[in-house]
C-alpha positions in Angstrom: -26.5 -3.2 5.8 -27.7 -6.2 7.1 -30.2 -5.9 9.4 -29.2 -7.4 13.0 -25.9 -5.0 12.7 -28.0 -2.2 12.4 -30.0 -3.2 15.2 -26.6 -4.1 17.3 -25.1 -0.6 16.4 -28.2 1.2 17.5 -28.0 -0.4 21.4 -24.7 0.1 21.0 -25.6 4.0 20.2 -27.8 4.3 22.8 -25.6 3.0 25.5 -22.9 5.4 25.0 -25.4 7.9 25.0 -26.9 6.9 28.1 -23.5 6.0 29.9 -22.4 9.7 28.6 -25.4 11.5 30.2 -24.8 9.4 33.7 -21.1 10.1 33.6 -22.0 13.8 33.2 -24.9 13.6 36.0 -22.2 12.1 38.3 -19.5 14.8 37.4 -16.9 12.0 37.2 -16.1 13.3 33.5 -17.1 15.8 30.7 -20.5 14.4 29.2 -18.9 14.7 25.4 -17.0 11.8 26.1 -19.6 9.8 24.9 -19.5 11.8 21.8 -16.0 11.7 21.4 -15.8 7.7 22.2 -19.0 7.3 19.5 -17.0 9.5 17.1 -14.3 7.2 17.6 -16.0 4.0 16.9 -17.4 5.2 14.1 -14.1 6.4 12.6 -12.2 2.7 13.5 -15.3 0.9 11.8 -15.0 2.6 9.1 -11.1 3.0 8.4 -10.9 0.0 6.7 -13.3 0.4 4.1 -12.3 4.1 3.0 -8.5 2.9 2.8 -9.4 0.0 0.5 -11.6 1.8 -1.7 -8.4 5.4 -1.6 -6.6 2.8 -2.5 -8.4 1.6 -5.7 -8.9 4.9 -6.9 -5.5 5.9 -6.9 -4.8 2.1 -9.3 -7.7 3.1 -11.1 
């Protein structure tokens, strides 16, 4: 992991989690949006990687 994407994905962490707990305070929306939108991110970052490597191991 190099280290200036680590420190990008953690403000980016923190925002949602921040912008989750003032959506909640305002009662505009459910406060597990944020989780749900962090979840999310996650996942699409992610995707990429775990389909190349599923499909290496089924050629190999």
């Amino acid at each position: 992991a190099h280290p200036v994407g680590a420190i990008f994905a953690a403000l980016l962490m923190g925002a949602l989690r921040a912008g989750g707990m003032q959506v909640q305070r305002s009662g505009a929306a459910p406060g597990d949006i944020a989780a749900v939108i962090q979840g999310l991110v996650i996942f699409f970052i992610i995707a990429p990687t775990l389909i190349r490597m599923l499909i290496r191991w089924r050629k190999g």
